[in-house]
Every structure is written in C-alpha cells, then in structure tokens.
Backbone as JSON Lines, residues from 0, in Angstrom:
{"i":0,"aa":"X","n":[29.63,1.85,-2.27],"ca":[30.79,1.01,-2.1],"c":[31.94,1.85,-1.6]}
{"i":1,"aa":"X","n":[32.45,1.44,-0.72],"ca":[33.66,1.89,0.14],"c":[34.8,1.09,-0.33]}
{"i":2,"aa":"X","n":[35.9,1.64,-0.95],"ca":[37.51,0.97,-1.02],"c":[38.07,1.1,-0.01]}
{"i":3,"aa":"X","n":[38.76,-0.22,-0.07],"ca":[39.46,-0.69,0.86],"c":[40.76,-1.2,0.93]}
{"i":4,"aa":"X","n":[42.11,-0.51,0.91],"ca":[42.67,-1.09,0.91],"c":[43.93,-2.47,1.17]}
{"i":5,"aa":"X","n":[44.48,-3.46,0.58],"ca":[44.95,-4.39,1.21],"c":[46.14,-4.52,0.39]}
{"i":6,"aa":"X","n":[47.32,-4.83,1.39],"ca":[48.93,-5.0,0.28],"c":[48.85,-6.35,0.5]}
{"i":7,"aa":"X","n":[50.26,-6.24,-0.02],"ca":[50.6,-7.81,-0.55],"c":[52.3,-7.11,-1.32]}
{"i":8,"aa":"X","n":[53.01,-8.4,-0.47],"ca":[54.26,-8.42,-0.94],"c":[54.69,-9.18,-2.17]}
{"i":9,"aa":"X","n":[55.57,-8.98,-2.91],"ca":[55.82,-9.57,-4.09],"c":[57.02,-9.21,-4.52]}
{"i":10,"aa":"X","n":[57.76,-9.65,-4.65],"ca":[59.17,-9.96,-5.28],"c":[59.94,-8.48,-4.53]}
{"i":11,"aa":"X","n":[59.46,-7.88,-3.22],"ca":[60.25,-7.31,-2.33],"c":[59.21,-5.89,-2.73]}
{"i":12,"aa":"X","n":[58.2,-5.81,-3.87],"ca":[57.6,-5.02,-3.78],"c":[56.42,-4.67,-3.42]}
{"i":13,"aa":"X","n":[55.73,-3.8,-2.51],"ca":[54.47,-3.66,-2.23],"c":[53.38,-3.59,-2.76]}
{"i":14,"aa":"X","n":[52.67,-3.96,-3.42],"ca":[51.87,-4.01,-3.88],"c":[50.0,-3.56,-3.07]}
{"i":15,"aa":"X","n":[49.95,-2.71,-3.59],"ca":[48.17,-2.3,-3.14],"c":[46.95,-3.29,-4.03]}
{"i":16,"aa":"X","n":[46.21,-3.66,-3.32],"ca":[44.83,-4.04,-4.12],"c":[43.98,-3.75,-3.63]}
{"i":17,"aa":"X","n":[42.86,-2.75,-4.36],"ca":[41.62,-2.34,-3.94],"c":[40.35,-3.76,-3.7]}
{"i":18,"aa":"X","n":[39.89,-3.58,-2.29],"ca":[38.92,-4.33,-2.23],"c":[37.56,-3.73,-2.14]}
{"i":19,"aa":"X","n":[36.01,-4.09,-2.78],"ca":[35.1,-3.17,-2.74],"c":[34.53,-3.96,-1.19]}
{"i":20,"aa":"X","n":[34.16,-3.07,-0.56],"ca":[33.2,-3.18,0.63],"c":[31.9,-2.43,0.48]}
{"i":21,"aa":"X","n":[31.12,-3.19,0.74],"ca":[29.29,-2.62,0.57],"c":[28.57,-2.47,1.46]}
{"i":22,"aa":"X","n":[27.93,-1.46,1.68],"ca":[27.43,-1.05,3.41],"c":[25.95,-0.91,2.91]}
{"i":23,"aa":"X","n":[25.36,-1.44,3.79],"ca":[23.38,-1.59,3.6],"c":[23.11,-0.98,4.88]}
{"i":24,"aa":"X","n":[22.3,-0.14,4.09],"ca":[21.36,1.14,5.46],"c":[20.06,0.39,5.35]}
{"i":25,"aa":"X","n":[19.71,0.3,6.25],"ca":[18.3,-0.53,6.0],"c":[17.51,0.64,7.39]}
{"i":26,"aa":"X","n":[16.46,0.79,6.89],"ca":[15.16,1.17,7.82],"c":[14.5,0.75,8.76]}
{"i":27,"aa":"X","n":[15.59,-0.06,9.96],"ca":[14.86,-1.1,10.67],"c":[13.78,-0.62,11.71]}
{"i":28,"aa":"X","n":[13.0,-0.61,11.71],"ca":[11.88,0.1,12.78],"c":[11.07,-1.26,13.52]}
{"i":29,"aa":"X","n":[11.34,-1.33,14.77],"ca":[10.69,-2.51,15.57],"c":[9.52,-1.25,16.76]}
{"i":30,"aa":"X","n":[8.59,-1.87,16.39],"ca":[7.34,-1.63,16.62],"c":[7.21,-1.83,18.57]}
{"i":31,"aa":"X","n":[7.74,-2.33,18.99],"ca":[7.64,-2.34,20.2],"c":[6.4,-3.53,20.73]}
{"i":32,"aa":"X","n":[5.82,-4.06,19.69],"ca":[4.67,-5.1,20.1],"c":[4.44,-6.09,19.09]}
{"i":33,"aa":"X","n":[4.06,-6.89,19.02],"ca":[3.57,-8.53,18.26],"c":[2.92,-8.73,17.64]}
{"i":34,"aa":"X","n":[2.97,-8.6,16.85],"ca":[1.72,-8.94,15.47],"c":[0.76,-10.11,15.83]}
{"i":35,"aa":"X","n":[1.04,-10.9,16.82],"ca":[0.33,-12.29,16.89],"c":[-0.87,-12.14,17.37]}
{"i":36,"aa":"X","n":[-1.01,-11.09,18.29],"ca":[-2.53,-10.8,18.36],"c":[-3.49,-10.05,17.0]}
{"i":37,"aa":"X","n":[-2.72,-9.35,16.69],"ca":[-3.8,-8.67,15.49],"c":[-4.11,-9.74,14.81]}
{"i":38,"aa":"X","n":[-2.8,-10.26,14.32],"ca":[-3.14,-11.76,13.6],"c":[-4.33,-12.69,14.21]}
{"i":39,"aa":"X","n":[-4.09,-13.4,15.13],"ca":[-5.22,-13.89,15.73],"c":[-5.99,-13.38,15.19]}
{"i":40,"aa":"X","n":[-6.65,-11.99,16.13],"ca":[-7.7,-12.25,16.03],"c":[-8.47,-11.68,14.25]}
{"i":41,"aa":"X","n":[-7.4,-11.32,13.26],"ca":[-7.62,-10.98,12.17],"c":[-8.05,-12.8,11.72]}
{"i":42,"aa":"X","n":[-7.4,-13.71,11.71],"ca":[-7.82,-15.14,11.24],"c":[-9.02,-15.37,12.37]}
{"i":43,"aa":"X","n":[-9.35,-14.9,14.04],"ca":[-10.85,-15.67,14.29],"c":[-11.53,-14.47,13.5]}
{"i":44,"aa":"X","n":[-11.41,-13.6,12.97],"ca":[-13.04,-12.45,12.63],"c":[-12.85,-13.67,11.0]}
{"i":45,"aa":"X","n":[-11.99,-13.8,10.21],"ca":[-12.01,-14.6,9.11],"c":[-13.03,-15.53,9.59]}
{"i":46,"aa":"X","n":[-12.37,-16.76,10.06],"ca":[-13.02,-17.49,10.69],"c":[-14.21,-17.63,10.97]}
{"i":47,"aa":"X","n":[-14.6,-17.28,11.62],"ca":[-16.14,-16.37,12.36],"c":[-16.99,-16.59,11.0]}
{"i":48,"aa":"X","n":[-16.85,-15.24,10.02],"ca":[-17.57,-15.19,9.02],"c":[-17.63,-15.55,7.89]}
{"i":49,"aa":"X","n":[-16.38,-16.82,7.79],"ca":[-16.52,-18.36,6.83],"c":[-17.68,-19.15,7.54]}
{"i":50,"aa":"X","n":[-17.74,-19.47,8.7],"ca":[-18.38,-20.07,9.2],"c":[-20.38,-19.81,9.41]}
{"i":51,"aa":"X","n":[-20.2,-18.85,9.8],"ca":[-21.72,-17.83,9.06],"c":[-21.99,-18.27,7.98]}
{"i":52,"aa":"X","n":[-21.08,-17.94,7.24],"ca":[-21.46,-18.08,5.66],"c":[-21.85,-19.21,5.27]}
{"i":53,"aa":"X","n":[-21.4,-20.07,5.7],"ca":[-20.86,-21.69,5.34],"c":[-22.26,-22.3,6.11]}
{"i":54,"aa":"X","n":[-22.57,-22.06,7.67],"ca":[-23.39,-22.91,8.36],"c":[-24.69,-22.13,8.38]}
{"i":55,"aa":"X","n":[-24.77,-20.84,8.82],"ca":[-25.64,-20.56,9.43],"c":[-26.79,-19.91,8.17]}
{"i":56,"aa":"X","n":[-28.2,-20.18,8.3],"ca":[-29.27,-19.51,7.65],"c":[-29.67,-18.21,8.37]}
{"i":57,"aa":"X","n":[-29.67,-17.67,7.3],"ca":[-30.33,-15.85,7.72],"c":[-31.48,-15.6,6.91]}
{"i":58,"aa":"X","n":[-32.27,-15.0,7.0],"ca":[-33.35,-14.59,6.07],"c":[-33.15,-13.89,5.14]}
{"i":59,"aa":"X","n":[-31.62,-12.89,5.0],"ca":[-30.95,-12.49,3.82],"c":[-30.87,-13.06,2.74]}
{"i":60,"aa":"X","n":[-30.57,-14.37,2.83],"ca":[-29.86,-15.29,2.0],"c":[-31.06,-15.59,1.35]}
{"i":61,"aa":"X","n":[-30.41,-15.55,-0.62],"ca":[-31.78,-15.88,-1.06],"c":[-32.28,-17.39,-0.89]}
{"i":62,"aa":"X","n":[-31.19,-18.3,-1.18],"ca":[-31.39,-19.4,-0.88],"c":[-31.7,-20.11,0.7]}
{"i":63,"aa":"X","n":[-32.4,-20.59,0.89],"ca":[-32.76,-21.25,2.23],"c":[-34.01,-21.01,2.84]}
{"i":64,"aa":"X","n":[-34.57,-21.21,3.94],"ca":[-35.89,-21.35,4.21],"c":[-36.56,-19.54,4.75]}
{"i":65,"aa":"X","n":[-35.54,-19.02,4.47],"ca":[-35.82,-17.48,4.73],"c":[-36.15,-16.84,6.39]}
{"i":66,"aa":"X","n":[-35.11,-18.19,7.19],"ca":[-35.38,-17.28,8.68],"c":[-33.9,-17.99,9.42]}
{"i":67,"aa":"X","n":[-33.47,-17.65,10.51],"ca":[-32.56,-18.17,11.0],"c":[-32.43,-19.59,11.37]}
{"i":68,"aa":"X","n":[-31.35,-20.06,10.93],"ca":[-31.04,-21.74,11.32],"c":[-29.52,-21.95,11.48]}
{"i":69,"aa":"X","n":[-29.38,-23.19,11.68],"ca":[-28.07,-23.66,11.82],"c":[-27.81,-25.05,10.77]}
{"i":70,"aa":"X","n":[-27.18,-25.12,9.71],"ca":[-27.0,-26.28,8.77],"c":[-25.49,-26.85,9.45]}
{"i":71,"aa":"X","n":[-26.25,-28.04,9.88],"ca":[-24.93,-28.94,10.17],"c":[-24.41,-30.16,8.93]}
{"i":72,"aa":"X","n":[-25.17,-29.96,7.84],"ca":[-24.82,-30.69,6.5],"c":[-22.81,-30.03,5.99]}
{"i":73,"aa":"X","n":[-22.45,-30.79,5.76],"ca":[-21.01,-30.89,5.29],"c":[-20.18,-29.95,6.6]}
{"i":74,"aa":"X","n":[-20.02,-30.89,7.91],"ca":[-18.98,-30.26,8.77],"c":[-17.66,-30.42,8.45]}
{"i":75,"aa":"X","n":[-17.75,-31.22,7.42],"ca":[-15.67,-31.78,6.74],"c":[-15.39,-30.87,6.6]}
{"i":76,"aa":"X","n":[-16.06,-29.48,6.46],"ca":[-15.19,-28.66,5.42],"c":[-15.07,-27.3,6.63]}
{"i":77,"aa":"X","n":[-14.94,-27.72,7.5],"ca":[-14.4,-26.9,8.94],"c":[-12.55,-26.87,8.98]}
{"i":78,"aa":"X","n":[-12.47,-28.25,9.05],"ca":[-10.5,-28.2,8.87],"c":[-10.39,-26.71,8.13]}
{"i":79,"aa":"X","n":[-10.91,-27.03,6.46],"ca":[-10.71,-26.26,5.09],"c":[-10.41,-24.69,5.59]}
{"i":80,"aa":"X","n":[-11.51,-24.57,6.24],"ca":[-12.16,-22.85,6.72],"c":[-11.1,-22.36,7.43]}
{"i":81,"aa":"X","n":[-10.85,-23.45,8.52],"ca":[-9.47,-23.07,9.82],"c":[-8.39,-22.94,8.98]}
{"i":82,"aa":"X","n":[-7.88,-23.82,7.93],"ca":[-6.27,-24.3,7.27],"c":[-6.67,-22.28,6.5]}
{"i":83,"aa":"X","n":[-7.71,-21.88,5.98],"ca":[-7.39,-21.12,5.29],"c":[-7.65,-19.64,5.89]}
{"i":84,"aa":"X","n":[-7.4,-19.6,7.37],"ca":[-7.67,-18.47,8.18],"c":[-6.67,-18.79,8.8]}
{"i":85,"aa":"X","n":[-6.07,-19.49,9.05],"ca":[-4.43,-20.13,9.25],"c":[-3.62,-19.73,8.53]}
{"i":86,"aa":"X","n":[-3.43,-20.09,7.23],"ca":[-2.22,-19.77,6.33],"c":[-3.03,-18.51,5.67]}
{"i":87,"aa":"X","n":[-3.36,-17.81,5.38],"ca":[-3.94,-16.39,5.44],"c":[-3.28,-15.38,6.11]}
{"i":88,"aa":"X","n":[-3.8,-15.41,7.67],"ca":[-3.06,-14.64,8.32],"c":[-1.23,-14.89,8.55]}
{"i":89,"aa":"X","n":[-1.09,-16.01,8.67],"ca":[0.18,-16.22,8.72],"c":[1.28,-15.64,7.4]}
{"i":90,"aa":"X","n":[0.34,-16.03,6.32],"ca":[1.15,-15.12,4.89],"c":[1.05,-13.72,5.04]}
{"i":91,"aa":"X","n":[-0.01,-12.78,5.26],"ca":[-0.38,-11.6,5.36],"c":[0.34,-10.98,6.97]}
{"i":92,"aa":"X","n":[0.63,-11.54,7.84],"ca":[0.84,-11.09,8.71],"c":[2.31,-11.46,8.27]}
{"i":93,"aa":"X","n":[2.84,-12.63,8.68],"ca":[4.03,-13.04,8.59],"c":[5.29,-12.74,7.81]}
{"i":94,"aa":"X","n":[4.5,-12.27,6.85],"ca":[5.44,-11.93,5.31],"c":[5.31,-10.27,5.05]}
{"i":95,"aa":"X","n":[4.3,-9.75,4.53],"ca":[3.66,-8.76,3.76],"c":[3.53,-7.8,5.13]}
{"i":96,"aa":"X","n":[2.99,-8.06,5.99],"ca":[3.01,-7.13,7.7],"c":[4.36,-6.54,7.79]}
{"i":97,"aa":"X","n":[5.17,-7.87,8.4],"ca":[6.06,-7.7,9.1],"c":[7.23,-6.56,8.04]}
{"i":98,"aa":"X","n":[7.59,-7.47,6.96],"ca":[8.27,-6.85,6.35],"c":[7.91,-5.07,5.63]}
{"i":99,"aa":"X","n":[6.54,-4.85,5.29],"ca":[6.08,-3.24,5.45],"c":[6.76,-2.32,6.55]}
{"i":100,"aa":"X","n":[6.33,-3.19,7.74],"ca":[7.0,-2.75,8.86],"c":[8.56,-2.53,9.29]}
{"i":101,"aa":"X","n":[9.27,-3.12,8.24],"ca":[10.63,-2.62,8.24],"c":[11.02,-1.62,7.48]}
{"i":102,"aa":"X","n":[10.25,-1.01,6.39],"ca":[10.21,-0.49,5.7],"c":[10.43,1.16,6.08]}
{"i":103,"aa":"X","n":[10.82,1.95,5.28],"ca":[10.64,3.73,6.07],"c":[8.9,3.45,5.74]}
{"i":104,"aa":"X","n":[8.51,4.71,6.69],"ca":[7.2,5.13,6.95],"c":[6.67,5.71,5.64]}
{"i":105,"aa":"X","n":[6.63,6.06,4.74],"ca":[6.29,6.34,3.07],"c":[6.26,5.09,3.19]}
{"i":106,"aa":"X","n":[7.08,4.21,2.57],"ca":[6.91,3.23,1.85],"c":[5.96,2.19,2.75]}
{"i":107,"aa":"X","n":[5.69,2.1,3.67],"ca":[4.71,1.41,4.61],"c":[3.16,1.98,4.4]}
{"i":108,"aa":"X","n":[3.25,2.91,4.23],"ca":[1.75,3.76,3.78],"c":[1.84,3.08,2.7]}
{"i":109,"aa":"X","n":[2.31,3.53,1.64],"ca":[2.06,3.03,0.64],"c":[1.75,1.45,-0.08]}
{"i":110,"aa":"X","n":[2.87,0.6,0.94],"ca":[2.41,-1.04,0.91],"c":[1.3,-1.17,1.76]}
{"i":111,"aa":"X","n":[0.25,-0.54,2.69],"ca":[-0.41,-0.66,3.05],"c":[-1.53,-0.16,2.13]}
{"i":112,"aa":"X","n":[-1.39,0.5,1.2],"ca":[-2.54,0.73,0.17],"c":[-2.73,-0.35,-1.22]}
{"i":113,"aa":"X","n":[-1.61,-0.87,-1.19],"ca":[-1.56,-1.99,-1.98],"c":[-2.3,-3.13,-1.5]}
{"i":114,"aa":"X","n":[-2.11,-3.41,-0.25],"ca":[-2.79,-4.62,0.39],"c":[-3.85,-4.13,0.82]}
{"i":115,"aa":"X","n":[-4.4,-3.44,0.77],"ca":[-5.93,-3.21,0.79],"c":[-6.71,-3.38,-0.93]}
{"i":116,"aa":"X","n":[-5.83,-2.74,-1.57],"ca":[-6.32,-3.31,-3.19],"c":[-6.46,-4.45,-3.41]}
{"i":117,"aa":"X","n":[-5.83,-5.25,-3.03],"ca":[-5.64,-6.72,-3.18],"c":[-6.92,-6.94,-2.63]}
{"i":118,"aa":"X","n":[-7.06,-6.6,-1.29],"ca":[-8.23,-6.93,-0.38],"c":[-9.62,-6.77,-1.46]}
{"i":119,"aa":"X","n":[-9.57,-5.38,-1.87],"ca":[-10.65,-5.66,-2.58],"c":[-10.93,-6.6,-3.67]}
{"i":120,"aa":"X","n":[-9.91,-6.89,-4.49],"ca":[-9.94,-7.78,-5.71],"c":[-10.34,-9.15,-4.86]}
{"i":121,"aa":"X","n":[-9.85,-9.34,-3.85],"ca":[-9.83,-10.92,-3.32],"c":[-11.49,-10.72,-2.74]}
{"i":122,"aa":"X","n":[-12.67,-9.92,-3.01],"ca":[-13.7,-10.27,-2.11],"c":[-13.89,-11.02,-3.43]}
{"i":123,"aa":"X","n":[-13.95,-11.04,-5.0],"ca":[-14.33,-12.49,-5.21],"c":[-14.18,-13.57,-4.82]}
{"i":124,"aa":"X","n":[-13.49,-13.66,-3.87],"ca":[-13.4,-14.98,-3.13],"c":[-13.28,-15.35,-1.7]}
{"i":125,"aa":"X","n":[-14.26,-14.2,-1.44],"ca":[-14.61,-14.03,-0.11],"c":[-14.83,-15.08,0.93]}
{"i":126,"aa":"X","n":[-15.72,-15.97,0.38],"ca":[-15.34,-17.1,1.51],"c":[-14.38,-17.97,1.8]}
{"i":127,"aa":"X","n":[-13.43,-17.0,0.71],"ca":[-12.17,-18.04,1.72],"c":[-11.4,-17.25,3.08]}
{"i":128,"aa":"X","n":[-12.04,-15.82,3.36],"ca":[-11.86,-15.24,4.95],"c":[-10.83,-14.17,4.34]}
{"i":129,"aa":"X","n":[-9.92,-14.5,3.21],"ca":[-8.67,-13.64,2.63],"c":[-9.14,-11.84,2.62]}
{"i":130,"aa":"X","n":[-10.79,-11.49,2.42],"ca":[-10.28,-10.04,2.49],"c":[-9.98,-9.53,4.13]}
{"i":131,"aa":"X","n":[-10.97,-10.16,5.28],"ca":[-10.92,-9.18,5.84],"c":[-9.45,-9.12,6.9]}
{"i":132,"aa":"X","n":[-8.76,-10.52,6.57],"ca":[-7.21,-10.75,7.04],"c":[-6.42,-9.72,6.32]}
{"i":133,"aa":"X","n":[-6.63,-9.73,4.85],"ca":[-5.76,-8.32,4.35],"c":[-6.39,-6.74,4.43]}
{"i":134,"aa":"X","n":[-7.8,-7.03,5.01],"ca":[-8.14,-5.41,5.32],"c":[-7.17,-5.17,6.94]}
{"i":135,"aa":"X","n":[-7.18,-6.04,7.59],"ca":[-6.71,-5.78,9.09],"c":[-5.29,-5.88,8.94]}
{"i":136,"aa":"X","n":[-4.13,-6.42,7.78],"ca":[-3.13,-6.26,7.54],"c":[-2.97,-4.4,6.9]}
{"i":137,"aa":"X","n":[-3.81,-4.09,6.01],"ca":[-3.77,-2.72,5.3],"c":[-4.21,-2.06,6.63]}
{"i":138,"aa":"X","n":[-4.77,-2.23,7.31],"ca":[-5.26,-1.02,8.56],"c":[-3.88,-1.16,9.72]}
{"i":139,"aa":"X","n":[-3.1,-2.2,9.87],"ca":[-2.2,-2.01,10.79],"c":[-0.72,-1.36,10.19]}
{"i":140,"aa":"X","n":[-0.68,-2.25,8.58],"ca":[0.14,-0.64,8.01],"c":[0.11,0.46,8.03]}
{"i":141,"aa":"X","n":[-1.22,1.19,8.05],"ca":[-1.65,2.59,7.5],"c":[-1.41,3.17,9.31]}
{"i":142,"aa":"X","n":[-1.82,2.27,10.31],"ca":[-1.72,2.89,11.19],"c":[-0.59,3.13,11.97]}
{"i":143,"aa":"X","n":[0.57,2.23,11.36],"ca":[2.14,2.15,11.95],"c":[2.85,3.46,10.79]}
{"i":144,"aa":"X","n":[2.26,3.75,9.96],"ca":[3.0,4.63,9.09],"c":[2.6,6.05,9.85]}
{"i":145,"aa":"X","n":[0.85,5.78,10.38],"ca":[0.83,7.2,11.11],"c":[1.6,7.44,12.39]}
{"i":146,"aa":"X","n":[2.04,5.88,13.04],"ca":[2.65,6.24,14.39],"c":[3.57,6.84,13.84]}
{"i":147,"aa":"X","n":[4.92,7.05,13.13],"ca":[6.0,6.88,13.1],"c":[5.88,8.08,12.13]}
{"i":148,"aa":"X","n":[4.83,8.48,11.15],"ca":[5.05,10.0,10.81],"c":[4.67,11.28,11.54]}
{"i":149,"aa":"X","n":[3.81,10.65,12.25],"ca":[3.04,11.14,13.26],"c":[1.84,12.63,12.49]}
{"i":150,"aa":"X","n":[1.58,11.69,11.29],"ca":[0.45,12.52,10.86],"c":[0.12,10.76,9.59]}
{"i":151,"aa":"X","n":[-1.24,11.14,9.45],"ca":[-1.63,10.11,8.32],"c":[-1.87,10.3,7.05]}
{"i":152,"aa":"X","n":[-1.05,9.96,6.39],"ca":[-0.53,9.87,4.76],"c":[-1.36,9.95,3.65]}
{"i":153,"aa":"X","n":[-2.05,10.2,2.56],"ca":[-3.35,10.39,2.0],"c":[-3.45,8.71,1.42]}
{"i":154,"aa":"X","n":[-1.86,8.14,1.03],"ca":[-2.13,6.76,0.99],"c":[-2.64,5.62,1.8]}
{"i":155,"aa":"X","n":[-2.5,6.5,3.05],"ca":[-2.9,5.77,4.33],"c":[-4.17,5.54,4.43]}
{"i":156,"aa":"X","n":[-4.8,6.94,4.32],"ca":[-6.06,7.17,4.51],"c":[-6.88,6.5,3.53]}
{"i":157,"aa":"X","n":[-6.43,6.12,2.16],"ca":[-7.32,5.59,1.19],"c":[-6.92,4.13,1.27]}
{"i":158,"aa":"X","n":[-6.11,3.78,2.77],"ca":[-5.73,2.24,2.71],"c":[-6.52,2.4,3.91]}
{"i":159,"aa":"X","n":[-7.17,2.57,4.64],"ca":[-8.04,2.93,5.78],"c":[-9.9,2.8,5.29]}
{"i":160,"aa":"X","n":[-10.2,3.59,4.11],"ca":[-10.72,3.3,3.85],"c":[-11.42,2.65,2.93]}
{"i":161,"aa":"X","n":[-10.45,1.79,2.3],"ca":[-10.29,0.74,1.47],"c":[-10.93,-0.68,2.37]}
{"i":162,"aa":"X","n":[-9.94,-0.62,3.36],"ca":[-10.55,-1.56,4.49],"c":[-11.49,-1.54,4.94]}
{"i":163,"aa":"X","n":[-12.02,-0.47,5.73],"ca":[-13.53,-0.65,6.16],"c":[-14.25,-0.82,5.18]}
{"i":164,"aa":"X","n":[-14.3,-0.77,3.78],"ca":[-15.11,-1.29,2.93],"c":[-15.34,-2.88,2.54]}
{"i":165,"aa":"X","n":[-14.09,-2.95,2.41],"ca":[-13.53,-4.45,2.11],"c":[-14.37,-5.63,3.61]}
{"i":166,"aa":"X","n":[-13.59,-4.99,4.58],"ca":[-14.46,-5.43,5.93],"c":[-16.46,-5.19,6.59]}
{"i":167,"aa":"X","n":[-16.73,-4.29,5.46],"ca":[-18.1,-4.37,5.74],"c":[-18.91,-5.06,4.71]}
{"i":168,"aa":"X","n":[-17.73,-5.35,3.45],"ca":[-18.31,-6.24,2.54],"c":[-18.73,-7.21,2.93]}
{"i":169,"aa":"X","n":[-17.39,-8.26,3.33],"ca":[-17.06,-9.24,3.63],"c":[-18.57,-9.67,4.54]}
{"i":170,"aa":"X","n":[-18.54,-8.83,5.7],"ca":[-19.5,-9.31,6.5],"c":[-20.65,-9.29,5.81]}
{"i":171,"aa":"X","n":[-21.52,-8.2,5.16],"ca":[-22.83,-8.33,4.2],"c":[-22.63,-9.59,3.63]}
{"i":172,"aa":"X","n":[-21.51,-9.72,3.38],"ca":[-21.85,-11.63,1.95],"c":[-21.59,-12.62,2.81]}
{"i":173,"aa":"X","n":[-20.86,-12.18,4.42],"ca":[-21.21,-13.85,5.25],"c":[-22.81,-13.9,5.39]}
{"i":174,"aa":"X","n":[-23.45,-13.14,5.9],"ca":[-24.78,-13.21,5.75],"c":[-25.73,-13.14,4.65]}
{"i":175,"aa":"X","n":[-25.31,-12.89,3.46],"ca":[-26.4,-12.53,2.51],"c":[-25.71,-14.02,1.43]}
{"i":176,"aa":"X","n":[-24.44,-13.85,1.24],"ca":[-24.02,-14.99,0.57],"c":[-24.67,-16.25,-0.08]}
C-alpha cells in the first residue's frame, strides 16, 4: 500500500488526509497462441475413446462376443459423450489452463502437477473422457512452464509423466473396458 496524500480546507485550515492506494503486480504472461486447438482436439481424443468404449467390440473386452464389432444399441447416449467432452475441455482448458498460464512459471509447473493428479484420481471415471482432457491440460502446463523457464521443472516432469500414464490408461480401458 502506497499513501497518498489529499487536503481539504476547513475553517481556513489545511488539513491532510492519508488515502491508502493498492498496487497489484500480477504475472501476466500471454503465450502468443490459443488454447482452442489443444482444446479441441484434447475433447475429440476424449471423444474418440468414449465412443470406443461405449460402441465398439474388441476381443479385449471381457464381455461381448470376443472379436471386433460395432454396437449400435443405445445411440441416445452420444449427445451425453459430446456434452461431456464439451464442458470438460471447456472447464479444464477455459478455467484451470488459462489461468495456470497467468501464473509465474513455478507456480504453473506446479498447477500443472496438480492437474495431472486429479487426472489420475478421475480414471475412476474414465468414461466420462475427463482424464485424458486433464492429462493434455497437465502436459500443456508442464510444457509452458518449460518454455518460459527454459529448462523443465522436476514438478513438470512428474506432471509429464503423470500424463502419459493417465493417457495410456485411458486408452487400455476404451478398449478393454
């Protein structure tokens, strides 16, 4: 807080009153490019392998006739798959991305290791597409913290490979699921 001062006249005398003024340093770092593609295509790879999961037979899968097919039984629940590879990326990108990204470069490594934790806790609920949208949110943190330190962070690195785990899960249980 910076004082500031302001008079004021009064009965012929001057009078001072301190005013507080508050100055915010903020870390603004603009990236030079658009999240809307990672996004994309972070909600179609979601997408993609809700839909695997959901339609298609593999011989993985214990349940089903044990060779490749296509189940067109319950297509209603296509909207469901899209609305939640939709508002997915849009929360994870939109919110939790962007704002990391304003962040200093520490603290962006580091929210990028958080959202890869998450990632893993959320493969219980893998078919709703949520890890591998927050593995590709934790990999574009970890990798904006290395642009901008210009070396990669050990938080980075364990948010790096947090993700490729999370993301090779994901895919084993669209198919084996």
């Amino acid at each position: 807080m910076l004082p500031a001062a302001a008079t004021r006249t009064r009965g012929g005398f001057e009078k001072t009153k301190g005013v507080a003024v508050t100055t915010i340093d903020t870390h603004s770092v603009r990236t030079g490019r658009s999240l809307l593609p990672i996004a994309v295509a972070a909600a179609v790879a979601a997408l993609a392998l809700m839909l695997i999961g959901t339609y298609v037979q593999t011989p993985y899968k214990a349940k089903g006739p044990g060779e490749w097919g296509l189940s067109t039984q319950d297509l209603n629940q296509v909207p469901l798959l899209v609305g939640f590879a939709v508002v997915g990326a849009a929360v994870v990108f939109g919110v939790v991305v962007a704002r990391g990204l304003r962040t200093a470069p520490q603290r962006t490594a580091r929210r990028s290791l958080i959202v890869a934790s998450v990632g893993v806790v959320s493969i219980v609920v893998f078919w709703t597409g949520l890890p591998v949208i927050l593995a590709a949110g934790a990999a574009t943190l970890a990798l904006d913290a290395r642009r901008r330190l210009g070396r990669l962070p050990a938080t980075a690195i364990a948010a790096l490979v947090l993700a490729t785990l999370i993301t090779v899960s994901a895919v084993w249980l669209a198919f084996t699921g």
